[in-house]
DRENLUM-96541 format. One record per residue (C-alpha): x, y, z; residue in three letters. Coordinates in steps of 0.02 Angstrom, whole numbers. Layout:
<site <X Y Z> "ALA">
...
// end
This chain:
<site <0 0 0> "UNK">
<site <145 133 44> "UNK">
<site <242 91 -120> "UNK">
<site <72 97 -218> "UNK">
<site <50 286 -129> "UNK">
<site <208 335 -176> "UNK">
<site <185 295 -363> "UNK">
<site <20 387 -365> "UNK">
<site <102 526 -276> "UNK">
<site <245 554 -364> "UNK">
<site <184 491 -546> "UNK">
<site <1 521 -568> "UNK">
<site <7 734 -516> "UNK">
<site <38 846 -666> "UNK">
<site <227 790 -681> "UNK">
<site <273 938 -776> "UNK">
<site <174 1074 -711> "UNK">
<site <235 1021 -522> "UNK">
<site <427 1015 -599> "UNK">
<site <389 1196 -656> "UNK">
<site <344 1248 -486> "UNK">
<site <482 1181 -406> "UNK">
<site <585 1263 -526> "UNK">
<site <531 1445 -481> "UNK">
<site <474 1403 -299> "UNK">
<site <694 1338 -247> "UNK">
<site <731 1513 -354> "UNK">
<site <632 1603 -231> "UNK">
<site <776 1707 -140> "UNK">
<site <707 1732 43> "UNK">
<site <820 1651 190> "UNK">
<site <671 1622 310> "UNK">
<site <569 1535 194> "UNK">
<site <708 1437 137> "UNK">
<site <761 1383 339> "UNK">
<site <587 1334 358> "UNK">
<site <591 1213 171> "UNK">
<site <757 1162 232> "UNK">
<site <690 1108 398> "UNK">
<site <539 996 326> "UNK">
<site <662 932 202> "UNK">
<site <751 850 347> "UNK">
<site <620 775 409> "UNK">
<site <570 679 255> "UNK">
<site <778 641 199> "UNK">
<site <913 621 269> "UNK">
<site <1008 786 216> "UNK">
<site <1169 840 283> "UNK">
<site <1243 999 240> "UNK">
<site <1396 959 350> "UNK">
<site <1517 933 212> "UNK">
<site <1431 1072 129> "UNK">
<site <1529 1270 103> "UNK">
<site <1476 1372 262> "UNK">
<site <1341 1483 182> "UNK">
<site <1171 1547 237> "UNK">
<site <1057 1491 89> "UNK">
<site <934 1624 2> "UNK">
<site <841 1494 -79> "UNK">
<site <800 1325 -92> "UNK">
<site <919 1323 -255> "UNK">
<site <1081 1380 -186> "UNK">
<site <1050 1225 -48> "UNK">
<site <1012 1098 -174> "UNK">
<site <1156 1148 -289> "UNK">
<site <1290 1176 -146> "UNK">
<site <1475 1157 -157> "UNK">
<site <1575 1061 -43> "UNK">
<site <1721 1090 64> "UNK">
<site <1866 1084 -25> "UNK">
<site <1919 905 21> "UNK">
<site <1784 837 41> "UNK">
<site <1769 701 -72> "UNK">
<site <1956 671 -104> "UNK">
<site <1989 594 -304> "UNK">
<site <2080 418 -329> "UNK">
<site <2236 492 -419> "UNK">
<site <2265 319 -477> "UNK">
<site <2292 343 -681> "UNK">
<site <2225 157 -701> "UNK">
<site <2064 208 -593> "UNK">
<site <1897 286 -682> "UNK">
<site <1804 377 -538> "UNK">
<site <1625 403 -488> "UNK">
<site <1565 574 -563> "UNK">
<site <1443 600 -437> "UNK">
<site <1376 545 -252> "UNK">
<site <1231 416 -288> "UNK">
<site <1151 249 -231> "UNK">
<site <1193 97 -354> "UNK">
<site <1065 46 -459> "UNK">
<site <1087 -79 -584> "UNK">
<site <1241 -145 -659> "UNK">
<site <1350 -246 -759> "UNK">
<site <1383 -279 -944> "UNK">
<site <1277 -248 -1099> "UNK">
<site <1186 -394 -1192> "UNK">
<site <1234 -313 -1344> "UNK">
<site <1162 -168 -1333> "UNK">
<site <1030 -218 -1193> "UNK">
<site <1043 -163 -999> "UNK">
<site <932 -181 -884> "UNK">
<site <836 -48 -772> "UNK">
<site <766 -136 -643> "UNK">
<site <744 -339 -630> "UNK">
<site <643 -402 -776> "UNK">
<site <617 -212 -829> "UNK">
<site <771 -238 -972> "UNK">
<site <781 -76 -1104> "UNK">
<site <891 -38 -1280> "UNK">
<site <1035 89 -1278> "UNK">
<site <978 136 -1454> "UNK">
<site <828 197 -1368> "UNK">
<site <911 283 -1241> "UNK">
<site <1067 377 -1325> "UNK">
<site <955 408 -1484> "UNK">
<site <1077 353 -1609> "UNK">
<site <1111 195 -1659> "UNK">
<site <1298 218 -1690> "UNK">
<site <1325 271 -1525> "UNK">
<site <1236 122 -1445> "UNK">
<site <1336 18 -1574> "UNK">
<site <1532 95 -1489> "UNK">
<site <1464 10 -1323> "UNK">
<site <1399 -160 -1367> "UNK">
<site <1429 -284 -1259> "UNK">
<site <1532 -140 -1142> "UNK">
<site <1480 -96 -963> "UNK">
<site <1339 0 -885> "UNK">
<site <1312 88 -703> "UNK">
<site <1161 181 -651> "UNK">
<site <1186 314 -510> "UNK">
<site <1028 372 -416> "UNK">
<site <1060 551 -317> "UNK">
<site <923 574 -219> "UNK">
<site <857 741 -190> "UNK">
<site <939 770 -13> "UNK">
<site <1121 717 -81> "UNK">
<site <1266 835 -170> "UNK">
<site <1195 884 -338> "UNK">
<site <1334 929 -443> "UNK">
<site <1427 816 -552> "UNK">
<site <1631 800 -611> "UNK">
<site <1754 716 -730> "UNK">
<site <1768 522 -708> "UNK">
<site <1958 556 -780> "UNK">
<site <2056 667 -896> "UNK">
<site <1949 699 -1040> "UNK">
<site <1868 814 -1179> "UNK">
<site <1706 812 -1188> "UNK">
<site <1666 808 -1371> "UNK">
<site <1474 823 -1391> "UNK">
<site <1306 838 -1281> "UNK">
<site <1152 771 -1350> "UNK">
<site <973 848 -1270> "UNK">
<site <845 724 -1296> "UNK">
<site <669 808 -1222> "UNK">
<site <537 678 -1158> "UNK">
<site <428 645 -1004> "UNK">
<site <461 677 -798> "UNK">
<site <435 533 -721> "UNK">
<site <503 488 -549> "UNK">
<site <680 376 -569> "UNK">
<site <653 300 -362> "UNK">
<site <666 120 -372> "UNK">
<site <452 92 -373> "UNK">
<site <437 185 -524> "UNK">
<site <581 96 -628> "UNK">
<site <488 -62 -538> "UNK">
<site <336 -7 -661> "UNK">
<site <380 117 -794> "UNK">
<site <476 18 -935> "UNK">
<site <575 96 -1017> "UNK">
<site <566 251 -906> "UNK">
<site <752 302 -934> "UNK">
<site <718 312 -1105> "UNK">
<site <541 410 -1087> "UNK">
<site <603 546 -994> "UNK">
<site <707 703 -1048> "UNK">
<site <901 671 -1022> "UNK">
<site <1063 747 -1100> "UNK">
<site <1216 641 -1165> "UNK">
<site <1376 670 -1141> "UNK">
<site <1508 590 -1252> "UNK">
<site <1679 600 -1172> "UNK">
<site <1833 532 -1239> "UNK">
<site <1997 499 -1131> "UNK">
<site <2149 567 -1128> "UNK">
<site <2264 515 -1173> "UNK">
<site <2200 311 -1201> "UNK">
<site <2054 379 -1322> "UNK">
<site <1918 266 -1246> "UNK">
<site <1744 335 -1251> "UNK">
<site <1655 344 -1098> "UNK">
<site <1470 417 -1102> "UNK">
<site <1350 511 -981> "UNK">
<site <1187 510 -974> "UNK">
<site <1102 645 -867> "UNK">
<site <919 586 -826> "UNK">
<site <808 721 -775> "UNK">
<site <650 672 -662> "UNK">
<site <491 769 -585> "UNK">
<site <564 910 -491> "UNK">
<site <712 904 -592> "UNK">
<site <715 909 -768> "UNK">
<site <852 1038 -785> "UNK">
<site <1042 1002 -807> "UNK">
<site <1178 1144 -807> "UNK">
<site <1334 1084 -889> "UNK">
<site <1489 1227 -869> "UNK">
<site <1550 1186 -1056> "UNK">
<site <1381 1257 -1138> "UNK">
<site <1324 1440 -1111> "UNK">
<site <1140 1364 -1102> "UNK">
<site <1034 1279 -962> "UNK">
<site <946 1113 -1030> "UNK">
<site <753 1095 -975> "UNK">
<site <586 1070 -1025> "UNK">
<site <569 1233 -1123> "UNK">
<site <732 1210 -1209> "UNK">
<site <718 1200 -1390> "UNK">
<site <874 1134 -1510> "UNK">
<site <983 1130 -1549> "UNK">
<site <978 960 -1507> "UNK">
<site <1181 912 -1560> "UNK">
<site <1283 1022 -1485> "UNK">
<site <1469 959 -1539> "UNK">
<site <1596 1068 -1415> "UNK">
<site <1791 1009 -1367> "UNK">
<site <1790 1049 -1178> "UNK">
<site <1931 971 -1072> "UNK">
<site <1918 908 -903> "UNK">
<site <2018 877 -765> "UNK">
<site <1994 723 -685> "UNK">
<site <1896 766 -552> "UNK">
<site <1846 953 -614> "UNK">
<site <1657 1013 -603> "UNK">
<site <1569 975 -746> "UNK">
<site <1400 1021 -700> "UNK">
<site <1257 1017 -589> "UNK">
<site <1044 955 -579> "UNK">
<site <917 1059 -506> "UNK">
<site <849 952 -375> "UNK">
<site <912 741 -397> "UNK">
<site <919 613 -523> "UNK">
<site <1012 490 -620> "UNK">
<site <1167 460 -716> "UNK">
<site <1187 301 -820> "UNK">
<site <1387 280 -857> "UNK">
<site <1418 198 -998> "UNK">
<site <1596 109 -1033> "UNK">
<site <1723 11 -1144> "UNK">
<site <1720 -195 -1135> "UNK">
<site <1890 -204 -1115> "UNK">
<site <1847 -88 -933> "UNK">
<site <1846 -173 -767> "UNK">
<site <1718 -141 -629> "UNK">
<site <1776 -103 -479> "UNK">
<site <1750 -257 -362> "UNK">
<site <1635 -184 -225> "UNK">
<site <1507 -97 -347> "UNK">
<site <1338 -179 -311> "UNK">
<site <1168 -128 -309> "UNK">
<site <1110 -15 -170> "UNK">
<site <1284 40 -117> "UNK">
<site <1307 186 -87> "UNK">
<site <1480 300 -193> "UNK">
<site <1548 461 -189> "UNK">
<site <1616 557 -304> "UNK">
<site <1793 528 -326> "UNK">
<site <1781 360 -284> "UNK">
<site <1823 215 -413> "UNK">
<site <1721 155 -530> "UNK">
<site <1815 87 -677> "UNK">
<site <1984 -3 -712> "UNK">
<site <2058 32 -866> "UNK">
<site <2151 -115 -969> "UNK">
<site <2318 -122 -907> "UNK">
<site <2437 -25 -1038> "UNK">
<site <2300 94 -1086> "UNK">
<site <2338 268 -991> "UNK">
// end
């Protein structure tokens, strides 16, 4: 009965209108209102702004999109190691059936559906995949999983469904129904293409990515392909959500996972990931 209430909740209100209201309601710059949001927020998560930059919030905004202490999440300077980009909860993982994964058990779902384009599914048959939930009370923003150029961001609009484990329970195909952005990276200096995708979600649905001079929501419109040749840092900000949502990493065959990856783990960002094949960086 609780899960059933929390899919009605979440899924059957006007997804879109409610992620518009969220959008202008955390913009709304007024420190006692935003104590009092932050306050109920607690009571329903488990936020903790300890790690978080000493700052008295104006809105609900500059809380969900806080920066950390420097140090805070140190970065595996191991050149054979491919880190987290973000904090998150494991979802599924492991390698592609081709070009199959799987979104939740017995819920499977087609890269060519979710990238778009078929020759981009096509550079990562049979190659891993790692979906990272960040819920709405963890840190929002996202970074480099190694040295790299990011060479291209696709926008792909679609729905706002919730991404929490009932919904991909019931929704197939849900990562693929609702609006996300793609991020084809490339590493330096091995050359193997690793790819983001950014999965927006009700009270989300808005990415910020520091190499575009645009902000990618509902209202956004094209162009779709944006090709660009921004390098990263390993490590180095690339970006932030709105609220909380999901990444789905995308890697190379010849990549190992890292060991202790499992579902419902918890990672932070900085923390490894990926092996690369030995001889490669």
């Amino acid at each position: 009965m609780q899960e059933d209430i929390n899919f009605l909740v979440t899924n059957r209100i006007p997804r879109r209108l409610a992620t518009r209201f969220m959008g202008w309601f955390s913009k709304v710059e007024n420190p006692a209102l935003c104590k009092i949001t932050i306050a109920v927020w607690r009571v329903f998560s488990d936020l903790d702004l300890s790690d978080a930059e000493p700052v008295r919030y104006r809105s609900l905004h500059e809380c969900f999109t806080r920066r950390l202490v420097p140090g805070a999440r140190p970065i595996d300077a191991d050149d054979t190691v491919v880190v987290s980009p973000c904090d998150a909860l494991v979802g599924a993982t492991g390698r592609l059936c081709g070009t199959d994964l799987i979104q939740a058990k017995g819920f499977p779902y087609r890269l060519e559906e979710l990238l778009a384009d078929p020759n981009a599914a096509a550079k990562h048959r049979n190659g891993w995949f790692v979906t990272l939930r960040l819920t709405s009370a963890m840190y929002h923003r996202f970074h480099a999983p190694y040295d790299c150029d990011v060479e291209r961001v696709d926008y792909i609009s679609g729905d706002t469904w919730n991404v929490n484990p009932i919904a991909l329970r019931r929704v197939e195909r849900l990562f693929c129904r609702n609006e996300r952005a793609v991020m084809t990276l490339r590493l330096q200096p091995s050359q193997h293409a690793v790819t983001l995708v950014a999965v927006g979600a009700i009270l989300v649905a808005s990415v910020r990515l520091h190499c575009l001079d645009i902000r990618l929501h509902g209202r956004y419109r094209g162009p779709e392909v944006i090709h660009c040749r921004a390098p990263h840092d390993k490590g180095q900000e690339m970006g932030w959500f709105e609220h909380g949502s999901t990444i789905v990493v995308l890697a190379p065959p010849q990549f190992e996972l890292v060991p202790d990856i499992a579902e419902g783990s918890v990672i932070h960002m900085g923390q490894p990931l990926f092996r690369l094949p030995r001889g490669s960086h």
